[in-house]
DSSP file (Angstrom, degrees, kcal/mol; ACC not computed):
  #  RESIDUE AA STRUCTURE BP1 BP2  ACC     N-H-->O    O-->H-N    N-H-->O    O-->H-N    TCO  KAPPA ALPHA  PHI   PSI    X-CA   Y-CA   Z-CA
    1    1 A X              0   0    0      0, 0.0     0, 0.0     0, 0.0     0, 0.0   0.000 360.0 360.0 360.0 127.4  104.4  121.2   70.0
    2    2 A X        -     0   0    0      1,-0.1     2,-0.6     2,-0.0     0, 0.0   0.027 360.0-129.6 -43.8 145.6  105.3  117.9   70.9
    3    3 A X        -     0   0    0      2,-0.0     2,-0.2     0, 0.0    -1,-0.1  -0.672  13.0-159.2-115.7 107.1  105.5  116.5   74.5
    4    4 A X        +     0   0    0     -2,-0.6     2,-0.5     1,-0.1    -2,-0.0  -0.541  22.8 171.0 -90.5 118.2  109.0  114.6   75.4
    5    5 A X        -     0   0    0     -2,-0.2    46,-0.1    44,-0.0    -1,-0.1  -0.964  33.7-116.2-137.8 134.0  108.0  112.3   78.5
    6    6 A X  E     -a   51   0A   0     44,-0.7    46,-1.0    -2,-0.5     2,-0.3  -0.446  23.7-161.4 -42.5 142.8  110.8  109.1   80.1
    7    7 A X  E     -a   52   0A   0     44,-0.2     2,-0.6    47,-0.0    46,-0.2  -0.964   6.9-169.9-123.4 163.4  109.3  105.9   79.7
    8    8 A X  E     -a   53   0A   0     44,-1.4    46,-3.7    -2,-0.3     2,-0.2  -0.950  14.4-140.7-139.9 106.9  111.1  103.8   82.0
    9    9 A X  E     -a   54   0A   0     -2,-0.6     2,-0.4    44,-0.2    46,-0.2  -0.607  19.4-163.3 -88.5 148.4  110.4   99.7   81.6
   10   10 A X  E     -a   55   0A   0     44,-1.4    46,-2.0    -2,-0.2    47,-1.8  -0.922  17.7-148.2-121.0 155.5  110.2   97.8   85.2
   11   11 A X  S    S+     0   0    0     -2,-0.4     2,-0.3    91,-0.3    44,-0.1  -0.865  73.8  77.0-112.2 102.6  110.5   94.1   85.4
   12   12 A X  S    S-     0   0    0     -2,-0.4     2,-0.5    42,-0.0    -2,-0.1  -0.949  96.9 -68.4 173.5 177.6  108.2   94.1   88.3
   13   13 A X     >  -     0   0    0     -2,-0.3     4,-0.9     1,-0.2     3,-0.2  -0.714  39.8-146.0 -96.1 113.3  104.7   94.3   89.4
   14   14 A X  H  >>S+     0   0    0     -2,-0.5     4,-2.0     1,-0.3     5,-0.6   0.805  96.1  55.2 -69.3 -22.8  103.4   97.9   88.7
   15   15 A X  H  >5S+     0   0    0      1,-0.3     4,-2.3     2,-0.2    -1,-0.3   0.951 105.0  53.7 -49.8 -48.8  101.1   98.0   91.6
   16   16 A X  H  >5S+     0   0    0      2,-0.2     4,-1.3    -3,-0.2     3,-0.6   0.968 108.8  47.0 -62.2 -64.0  103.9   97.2   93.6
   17   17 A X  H >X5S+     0   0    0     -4,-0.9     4,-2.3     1,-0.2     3,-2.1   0.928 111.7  51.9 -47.9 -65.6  106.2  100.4   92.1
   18   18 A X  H 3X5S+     0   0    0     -4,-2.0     4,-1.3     1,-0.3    -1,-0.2   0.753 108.3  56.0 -58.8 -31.8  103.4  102.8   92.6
   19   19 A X  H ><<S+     0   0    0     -4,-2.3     3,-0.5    -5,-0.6    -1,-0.3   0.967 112.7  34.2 -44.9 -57.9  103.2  101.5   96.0
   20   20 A X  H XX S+     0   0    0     -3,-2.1     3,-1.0    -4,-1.3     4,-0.7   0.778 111.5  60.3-100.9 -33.4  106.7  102.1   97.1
   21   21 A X  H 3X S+     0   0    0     -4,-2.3     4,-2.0    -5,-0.3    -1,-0.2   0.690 105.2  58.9 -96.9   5.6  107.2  105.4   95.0
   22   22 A X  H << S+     0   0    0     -4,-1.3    -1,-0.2    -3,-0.5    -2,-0.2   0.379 101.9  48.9  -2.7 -58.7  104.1  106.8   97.3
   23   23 A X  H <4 S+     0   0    0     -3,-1.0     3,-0.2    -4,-0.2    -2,-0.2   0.398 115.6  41.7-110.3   5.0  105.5  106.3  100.1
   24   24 A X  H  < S+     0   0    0     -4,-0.7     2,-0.5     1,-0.5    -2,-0.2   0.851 128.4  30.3 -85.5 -77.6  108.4  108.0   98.9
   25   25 A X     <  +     0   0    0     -4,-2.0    -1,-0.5     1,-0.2     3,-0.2  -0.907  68.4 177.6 -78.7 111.1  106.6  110.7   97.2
   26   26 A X  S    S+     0   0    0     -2,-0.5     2,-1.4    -3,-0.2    -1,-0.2   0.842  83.3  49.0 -98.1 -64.6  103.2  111.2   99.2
   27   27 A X  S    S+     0   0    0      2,-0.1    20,-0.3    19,-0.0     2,-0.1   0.249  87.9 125.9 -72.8  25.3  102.0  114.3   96.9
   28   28 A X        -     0   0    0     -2,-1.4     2,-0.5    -3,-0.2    18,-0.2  -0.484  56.1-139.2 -96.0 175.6  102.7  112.2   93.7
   29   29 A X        +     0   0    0     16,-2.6    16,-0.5    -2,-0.1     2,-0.3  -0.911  33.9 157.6-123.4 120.3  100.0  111.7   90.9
   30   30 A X        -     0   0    0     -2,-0.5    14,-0.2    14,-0.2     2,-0.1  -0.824  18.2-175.2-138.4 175.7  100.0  108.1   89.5
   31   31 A X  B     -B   43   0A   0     12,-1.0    12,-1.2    -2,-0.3    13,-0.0  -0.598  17.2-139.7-174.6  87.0   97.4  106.5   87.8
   32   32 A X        -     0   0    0     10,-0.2    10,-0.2    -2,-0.1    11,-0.1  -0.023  12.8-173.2 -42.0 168.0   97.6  102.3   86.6
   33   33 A X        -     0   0    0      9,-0.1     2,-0.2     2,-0.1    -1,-0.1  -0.359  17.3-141.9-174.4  98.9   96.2  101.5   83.4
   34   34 A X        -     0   0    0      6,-0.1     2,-0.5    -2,-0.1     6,-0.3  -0.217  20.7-168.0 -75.8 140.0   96.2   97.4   82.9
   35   35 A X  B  >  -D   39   0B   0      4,-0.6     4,-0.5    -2,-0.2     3,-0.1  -0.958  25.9 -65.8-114.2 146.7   96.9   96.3   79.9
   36   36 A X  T  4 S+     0   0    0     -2,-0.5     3,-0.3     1,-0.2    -1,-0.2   0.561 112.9  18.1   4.1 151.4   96.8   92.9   77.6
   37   37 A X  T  4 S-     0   0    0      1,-0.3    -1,-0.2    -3,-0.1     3,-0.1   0.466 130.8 -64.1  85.9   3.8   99.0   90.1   78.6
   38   38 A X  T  4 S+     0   0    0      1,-0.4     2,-0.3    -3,-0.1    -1,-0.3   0.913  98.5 132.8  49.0  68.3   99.8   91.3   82.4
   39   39 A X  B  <  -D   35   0B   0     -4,-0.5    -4,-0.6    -3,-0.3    -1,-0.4  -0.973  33.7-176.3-144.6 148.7  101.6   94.5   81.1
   40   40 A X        -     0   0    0     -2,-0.3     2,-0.2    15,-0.3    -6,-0.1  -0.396  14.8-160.0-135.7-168.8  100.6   97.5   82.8
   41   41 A X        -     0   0    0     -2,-0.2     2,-0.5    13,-0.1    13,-0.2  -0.627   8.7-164.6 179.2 139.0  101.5  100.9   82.2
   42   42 A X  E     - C   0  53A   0     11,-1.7    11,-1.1    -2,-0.2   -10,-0.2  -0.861  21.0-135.0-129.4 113.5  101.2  104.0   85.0
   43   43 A X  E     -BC  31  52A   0    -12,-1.2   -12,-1.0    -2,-0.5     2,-0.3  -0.372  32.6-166.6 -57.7 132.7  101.3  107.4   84.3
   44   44 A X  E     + C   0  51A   0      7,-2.4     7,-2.4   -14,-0.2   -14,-0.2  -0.948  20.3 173.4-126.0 140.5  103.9  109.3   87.4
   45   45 A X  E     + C   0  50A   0    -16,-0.5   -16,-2.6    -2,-0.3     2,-0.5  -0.631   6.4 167.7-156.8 106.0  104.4  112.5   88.2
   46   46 A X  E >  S- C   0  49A   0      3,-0.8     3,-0.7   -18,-0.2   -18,-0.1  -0.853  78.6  -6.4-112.4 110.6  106.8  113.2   91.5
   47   47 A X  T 3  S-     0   0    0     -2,-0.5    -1,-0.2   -20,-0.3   -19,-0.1   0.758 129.2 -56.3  87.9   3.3  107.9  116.9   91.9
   48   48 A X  T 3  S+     0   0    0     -3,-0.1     2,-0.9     1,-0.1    -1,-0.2  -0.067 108.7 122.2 103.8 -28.7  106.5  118.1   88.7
   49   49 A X  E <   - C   0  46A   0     -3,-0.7    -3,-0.8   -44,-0.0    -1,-0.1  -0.679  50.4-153.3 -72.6  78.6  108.5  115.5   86.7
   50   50 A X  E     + C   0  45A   0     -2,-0.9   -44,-0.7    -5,-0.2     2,-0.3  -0.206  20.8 168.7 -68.8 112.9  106.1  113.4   84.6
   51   51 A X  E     -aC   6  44A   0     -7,-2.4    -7,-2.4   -46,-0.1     2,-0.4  -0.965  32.4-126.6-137.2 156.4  107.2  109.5   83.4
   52   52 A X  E     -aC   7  43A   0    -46,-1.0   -44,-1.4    -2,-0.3     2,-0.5  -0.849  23.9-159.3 -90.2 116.6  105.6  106.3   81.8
   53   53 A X  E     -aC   8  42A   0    -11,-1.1   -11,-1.7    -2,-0.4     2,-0.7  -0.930   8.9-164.6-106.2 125.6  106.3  103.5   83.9
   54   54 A X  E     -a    9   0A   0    -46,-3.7   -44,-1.4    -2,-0.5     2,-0.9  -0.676  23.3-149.7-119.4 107.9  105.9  100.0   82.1
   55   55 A X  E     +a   10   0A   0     -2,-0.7   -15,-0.3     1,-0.2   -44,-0.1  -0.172  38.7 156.7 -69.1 114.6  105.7   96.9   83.6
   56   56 A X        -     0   0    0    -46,-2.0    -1,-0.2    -2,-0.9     2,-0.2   0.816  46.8-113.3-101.7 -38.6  107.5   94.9   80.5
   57   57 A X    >   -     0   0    0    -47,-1.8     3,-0.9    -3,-0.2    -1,-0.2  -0.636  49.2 -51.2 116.7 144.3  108.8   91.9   81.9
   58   58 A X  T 3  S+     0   0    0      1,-0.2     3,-0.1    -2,-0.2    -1,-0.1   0.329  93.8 109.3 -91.1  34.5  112.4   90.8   82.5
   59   59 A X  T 3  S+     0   0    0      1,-0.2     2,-0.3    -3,-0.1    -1,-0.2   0.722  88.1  19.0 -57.8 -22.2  113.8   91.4   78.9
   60   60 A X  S <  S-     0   0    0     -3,-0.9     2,-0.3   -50,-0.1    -1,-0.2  -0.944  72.6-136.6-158.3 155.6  115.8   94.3   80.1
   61   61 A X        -     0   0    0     -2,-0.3    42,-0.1    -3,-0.1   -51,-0.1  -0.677  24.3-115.8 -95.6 133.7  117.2   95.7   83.3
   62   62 A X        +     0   0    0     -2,-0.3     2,-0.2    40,-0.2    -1,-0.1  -0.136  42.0 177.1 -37.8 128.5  117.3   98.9   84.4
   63   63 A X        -     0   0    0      1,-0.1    42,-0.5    42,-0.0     3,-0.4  -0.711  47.6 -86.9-146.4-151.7  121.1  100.4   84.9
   64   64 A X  S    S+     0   0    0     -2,-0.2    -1,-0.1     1,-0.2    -2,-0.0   0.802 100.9  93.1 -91.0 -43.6  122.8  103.6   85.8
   65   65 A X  S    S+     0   0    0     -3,-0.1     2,-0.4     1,-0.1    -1,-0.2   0.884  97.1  41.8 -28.2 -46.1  122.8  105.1   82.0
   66   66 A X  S    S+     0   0    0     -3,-0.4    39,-0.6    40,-0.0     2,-0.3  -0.941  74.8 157.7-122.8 145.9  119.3  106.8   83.4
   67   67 A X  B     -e  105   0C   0     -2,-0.4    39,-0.2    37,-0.1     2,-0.1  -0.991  37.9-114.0-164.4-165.4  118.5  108.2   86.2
   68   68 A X        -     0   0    0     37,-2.1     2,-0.2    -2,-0.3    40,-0.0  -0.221  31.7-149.3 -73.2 170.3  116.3  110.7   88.8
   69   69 A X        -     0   0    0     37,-0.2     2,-0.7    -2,-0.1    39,-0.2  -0.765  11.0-170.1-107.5  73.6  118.0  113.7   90.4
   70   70 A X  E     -g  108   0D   0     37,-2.5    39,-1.4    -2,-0.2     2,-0.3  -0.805  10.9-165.0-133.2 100.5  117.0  115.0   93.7
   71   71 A X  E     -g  109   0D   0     -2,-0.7     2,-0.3    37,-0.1    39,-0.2  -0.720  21.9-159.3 -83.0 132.6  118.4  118.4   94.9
   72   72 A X  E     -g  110   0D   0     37,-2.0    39,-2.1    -2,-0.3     6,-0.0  -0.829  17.9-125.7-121.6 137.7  117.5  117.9   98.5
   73   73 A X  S    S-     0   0    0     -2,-0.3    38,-0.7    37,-0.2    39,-0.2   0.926  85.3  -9.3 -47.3 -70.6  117.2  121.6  100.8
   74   74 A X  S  > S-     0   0    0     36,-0.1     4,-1.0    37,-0.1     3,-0.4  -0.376  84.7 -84.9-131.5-174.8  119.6  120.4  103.5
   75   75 A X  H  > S+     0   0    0      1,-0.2     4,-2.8     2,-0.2     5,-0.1   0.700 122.2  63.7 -90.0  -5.3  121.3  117.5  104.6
   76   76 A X  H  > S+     0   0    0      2,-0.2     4,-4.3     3,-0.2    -1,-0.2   0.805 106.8  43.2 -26.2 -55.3  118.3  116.4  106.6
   77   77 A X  H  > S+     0   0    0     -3,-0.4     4,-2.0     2,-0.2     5,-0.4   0.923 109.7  64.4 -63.8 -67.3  116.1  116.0  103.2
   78   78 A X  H  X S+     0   0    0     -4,-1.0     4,-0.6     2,-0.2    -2,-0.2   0.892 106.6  34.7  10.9-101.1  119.3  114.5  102.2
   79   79 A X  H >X S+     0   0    0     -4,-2.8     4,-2.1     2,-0.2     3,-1.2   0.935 109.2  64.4 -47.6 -60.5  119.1  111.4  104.7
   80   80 A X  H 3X S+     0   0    0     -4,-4.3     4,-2.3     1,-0.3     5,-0.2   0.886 114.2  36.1 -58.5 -56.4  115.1  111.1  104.6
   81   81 A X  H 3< S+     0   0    0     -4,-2.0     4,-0.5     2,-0.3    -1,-0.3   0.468 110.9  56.7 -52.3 -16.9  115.6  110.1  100.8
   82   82 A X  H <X S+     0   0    0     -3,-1.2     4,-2.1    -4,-0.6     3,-0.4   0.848 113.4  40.5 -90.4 -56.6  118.5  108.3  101.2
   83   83 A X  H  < S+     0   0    0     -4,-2.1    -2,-0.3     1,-0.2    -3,-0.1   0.929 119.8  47.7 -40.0 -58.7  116.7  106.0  103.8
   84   84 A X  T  < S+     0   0    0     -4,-2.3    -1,-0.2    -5,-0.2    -3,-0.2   0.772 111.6  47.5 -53.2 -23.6  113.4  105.8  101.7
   85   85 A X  T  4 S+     0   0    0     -4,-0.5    16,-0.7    -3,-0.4    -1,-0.2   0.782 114.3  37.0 -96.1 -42.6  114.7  105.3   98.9
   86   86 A X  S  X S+     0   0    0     -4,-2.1     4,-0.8    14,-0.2     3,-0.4  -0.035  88.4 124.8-100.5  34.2  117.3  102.3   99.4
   87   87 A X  T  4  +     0   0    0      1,-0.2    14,-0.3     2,-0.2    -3,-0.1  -0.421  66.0  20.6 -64.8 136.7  114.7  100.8  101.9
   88   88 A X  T  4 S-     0   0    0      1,-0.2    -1,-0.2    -2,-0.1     0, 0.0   0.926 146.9 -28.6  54.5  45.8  113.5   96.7  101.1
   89   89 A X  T  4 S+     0   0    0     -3,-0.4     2,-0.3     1,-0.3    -1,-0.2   0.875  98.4 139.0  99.0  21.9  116.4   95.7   98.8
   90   90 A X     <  -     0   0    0     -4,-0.8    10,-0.3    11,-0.1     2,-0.3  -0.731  44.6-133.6-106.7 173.5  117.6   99.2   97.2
   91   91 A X        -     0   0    0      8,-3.6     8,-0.3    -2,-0.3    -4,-0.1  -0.912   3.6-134.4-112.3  86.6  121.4   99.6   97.0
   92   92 A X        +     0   0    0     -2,-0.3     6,-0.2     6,-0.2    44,-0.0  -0.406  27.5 167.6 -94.2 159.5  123.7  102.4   97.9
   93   93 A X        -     0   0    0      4,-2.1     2,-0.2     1,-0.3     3,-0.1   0.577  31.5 -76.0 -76.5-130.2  126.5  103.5   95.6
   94   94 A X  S >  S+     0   0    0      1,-0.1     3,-1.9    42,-0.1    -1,-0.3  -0.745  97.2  36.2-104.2 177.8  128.8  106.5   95.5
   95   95 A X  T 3  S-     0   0    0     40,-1.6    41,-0.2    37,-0.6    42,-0.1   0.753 133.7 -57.5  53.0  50.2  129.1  109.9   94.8
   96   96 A X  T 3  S+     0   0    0     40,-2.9    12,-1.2     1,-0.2     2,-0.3   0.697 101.4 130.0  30.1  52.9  125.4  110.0   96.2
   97   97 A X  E <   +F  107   0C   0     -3,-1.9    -4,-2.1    39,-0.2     2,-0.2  -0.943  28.1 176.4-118.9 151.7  123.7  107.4   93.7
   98   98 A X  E     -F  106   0C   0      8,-1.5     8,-1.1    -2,-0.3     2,-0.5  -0.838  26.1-132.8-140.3 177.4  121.8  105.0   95.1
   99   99 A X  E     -F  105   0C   0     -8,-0.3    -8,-3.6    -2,-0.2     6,-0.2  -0.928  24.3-128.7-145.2 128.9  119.8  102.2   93.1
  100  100 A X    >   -     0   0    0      4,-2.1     3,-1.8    -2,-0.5     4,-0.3  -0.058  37.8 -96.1 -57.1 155.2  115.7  101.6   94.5
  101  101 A X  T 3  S+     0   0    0    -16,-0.7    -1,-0.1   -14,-0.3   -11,-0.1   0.774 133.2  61.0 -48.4  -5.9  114.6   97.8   95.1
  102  102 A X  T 3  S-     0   0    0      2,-0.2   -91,-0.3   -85,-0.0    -1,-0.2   0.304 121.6-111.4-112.3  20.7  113.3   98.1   91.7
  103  103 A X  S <  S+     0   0    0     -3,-1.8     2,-0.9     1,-0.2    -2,-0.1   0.545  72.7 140.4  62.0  30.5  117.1   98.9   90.1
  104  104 A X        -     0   0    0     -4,-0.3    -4,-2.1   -42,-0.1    -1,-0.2  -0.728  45.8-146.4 -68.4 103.1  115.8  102.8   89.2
  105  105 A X  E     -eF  67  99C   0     -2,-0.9   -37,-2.1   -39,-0.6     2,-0.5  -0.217  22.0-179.9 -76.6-175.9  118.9  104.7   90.2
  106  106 A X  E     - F   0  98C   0     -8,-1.1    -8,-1.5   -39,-0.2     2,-0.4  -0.999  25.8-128.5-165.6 165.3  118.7  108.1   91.6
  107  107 A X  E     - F   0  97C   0     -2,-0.5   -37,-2.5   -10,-0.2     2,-0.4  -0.899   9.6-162.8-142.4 100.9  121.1  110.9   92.8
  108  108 A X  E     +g   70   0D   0    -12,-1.2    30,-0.4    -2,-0.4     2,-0.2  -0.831  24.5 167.6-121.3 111.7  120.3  112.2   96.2
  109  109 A X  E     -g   71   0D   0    -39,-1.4   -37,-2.0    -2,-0.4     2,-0.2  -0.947  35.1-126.7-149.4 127.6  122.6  115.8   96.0
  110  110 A X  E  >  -g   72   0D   0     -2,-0.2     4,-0.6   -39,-0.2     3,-0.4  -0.521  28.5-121.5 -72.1 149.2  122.0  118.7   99.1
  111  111 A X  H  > S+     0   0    0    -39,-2.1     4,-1.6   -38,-0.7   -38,-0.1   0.548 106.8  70.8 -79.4 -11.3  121.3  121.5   97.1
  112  112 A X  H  > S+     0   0    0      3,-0.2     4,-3.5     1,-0.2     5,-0.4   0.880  92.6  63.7 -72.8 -21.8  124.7  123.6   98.9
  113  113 A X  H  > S+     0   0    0     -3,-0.4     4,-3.0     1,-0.2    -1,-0.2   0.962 103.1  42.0 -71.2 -34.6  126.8  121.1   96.9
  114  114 A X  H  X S+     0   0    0     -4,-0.6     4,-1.3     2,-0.2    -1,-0.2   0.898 112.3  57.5 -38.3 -42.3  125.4  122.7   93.7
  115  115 A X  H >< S+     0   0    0     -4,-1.6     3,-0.7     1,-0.2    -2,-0.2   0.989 111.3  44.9 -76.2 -48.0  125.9  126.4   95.5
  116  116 A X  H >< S+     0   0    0     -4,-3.5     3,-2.0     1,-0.2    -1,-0.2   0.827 102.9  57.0 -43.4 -36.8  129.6  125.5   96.0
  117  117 A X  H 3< S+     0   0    0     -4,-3.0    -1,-0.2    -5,-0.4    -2,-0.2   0.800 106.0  55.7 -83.5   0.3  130.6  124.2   92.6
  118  118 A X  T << S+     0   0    0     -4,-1.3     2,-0.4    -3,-0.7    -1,-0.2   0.385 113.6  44.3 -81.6   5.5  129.3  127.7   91.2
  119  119 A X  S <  S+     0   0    0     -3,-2.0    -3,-0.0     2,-0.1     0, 0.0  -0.876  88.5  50.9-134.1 164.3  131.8  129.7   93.7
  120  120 A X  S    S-     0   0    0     -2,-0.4     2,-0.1     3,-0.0    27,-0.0  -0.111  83.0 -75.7  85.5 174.6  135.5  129.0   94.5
  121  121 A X     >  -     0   0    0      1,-0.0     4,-0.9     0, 0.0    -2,-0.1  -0.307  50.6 -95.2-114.7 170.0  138.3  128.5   92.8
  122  122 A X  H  > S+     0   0    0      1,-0.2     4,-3.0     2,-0.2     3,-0.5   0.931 122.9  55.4 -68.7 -35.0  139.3  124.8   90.7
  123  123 A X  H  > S+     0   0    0      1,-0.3     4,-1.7     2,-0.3    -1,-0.2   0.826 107.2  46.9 -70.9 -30.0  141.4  123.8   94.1
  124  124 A X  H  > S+     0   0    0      1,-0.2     4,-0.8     2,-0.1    -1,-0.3   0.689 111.4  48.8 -81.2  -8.5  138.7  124.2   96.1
  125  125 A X  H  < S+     0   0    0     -4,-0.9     4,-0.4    -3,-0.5    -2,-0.3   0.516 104.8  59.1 -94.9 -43.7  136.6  122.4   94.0
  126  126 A X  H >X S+     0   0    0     -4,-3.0     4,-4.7     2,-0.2     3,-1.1   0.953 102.7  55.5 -37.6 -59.7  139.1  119.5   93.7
  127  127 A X  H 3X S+     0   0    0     -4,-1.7     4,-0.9     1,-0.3     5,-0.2   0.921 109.7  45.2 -64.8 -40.1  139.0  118.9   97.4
  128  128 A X  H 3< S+     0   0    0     -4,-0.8     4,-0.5     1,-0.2    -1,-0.3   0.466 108.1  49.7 -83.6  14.6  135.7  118.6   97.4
  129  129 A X  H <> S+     0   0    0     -3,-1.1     4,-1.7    -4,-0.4    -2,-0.2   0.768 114.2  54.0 -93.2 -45.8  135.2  116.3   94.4
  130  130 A X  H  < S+     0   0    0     -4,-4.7    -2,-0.2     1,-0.2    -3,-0.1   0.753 112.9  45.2 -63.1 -12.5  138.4  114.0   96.4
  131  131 A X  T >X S+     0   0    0     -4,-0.9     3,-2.2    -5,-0.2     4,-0.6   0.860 112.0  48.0 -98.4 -37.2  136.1  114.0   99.5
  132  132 A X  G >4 S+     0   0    0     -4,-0.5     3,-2.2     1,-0.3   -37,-0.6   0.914 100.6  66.5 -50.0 -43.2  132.9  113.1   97.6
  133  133 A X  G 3< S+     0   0    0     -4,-1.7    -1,-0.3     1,-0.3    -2,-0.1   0.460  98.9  55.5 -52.6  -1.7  134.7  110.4   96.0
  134  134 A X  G <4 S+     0   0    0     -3,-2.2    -1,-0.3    -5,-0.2     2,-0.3   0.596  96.5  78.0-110.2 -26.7  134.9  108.9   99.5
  135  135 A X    <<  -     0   0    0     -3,-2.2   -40,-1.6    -4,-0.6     3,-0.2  -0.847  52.8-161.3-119.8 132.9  131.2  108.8  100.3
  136  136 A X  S    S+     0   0    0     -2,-0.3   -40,-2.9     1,-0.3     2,-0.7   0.947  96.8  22.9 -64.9 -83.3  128.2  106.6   99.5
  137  137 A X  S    S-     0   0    0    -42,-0.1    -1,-0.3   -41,-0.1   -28,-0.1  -0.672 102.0-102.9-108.7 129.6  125.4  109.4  100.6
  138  138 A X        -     0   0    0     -2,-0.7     2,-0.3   -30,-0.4    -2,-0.0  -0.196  25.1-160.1 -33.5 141.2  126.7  113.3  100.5
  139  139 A X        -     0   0    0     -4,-0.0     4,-0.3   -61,-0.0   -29,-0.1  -0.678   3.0-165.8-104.2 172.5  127.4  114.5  103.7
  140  140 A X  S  > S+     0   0    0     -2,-0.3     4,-2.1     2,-0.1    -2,-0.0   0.578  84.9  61.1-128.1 -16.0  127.3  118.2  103.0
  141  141 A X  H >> S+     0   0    0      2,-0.2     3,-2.4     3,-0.2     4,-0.7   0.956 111.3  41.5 -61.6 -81.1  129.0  119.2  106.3
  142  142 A X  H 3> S+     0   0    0      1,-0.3     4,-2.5     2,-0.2     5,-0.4   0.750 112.8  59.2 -27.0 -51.0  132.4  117.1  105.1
  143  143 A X  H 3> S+     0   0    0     -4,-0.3     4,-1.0     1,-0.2    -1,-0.3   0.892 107.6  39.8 -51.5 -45.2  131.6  118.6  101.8
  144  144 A X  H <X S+     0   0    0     -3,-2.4     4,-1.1    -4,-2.1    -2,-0.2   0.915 115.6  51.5 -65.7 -51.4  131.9  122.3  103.0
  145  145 A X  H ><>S+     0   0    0     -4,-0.7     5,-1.2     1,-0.2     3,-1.2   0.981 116.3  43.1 -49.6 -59.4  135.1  121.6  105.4
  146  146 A X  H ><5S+     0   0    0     -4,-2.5     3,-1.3     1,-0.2    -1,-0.2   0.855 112.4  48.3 -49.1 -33.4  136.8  119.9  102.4
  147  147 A X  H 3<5S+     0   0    0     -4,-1.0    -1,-0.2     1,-0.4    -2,-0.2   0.799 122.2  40.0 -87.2 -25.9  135.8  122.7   99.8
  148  148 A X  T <<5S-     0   0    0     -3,-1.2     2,-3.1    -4,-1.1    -1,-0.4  -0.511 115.5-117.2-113.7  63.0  137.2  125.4  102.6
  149  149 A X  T < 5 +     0   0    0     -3,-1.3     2,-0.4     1,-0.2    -3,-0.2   0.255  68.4 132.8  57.7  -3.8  140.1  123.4  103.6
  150  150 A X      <       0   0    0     -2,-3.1    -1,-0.2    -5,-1.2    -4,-0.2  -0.108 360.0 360.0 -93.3  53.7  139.6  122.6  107.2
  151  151 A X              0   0    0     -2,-0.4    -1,-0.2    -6,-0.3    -5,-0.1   0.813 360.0 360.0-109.2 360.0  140.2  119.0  107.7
């Protein structure tokens, strides 16, 4: 059976990514491997989730069309990743996307907001899509007052 794996082009210096997504990810398994021409390529795997990273060169940019995912326990989890992550030049958005110094986006989501949009009814679910819209990084408290109606 085949094996379907991201490859994900950087215009930047891979030593330098593997650096910074390290210290993001401490347990992650990466592994350079230079090639011809100052092109690199590193095998990643953060969280179980396995990608090619290739240092290409600036012929194309990185954009929002892809990104990571990261259901975070609480809103603690939440915050350390939102901090690591747009650290040294990263960017936040909304609706809890944020984009790394190296334009990688990502989606930094508490895992209760998942356990709410499986319960409740469409109006409760509304409120809390109109309060998200409102926020760079989830709060998950605001999210639960909105989604039960107490603000």
């Amino acid at each position: 059976m085949p094996t379907i794996t991201p490859f994900i082009w950087f215009n930047a210096d891979l030593q330098d990514v593997v650096a910074f997504y390290r210290s993001v990810f401490p347990d992650a398994r990466m592994d350079v491997n230079p090639l011809p021409e100052d092109n690199a390529t590193a095998e990643i795997e953060i969280e179980g989730q396995r990608f090619i990273a290739f240092q290409g060169g600036p012929e194309f940019e990185l954009n929002e069309s892809f990104s990571f995912f990261v259901v975070c326990e609480d809103q603690a989890e939440v915050d350390h990743y939102w901090k690591l992550l747009t650290a040294d030049g990263g960017e936040e958005s909304q609706c809890g996307w944020l984009k790394d110094r190296f334009g990688l986006s990502w989606q930094v989501l508490p895992k209760g907001f998942w356990e709410l949009m499986q319960h409740g009814d469409s109006e409760r679910k509304e409120r809390m899509f109109a309060e998200m819209l409102t926020m760079q990084k989830l709060d998950m408290a605001r999210l639960q007052r909105a989604f039960d109606g107490d603000q």
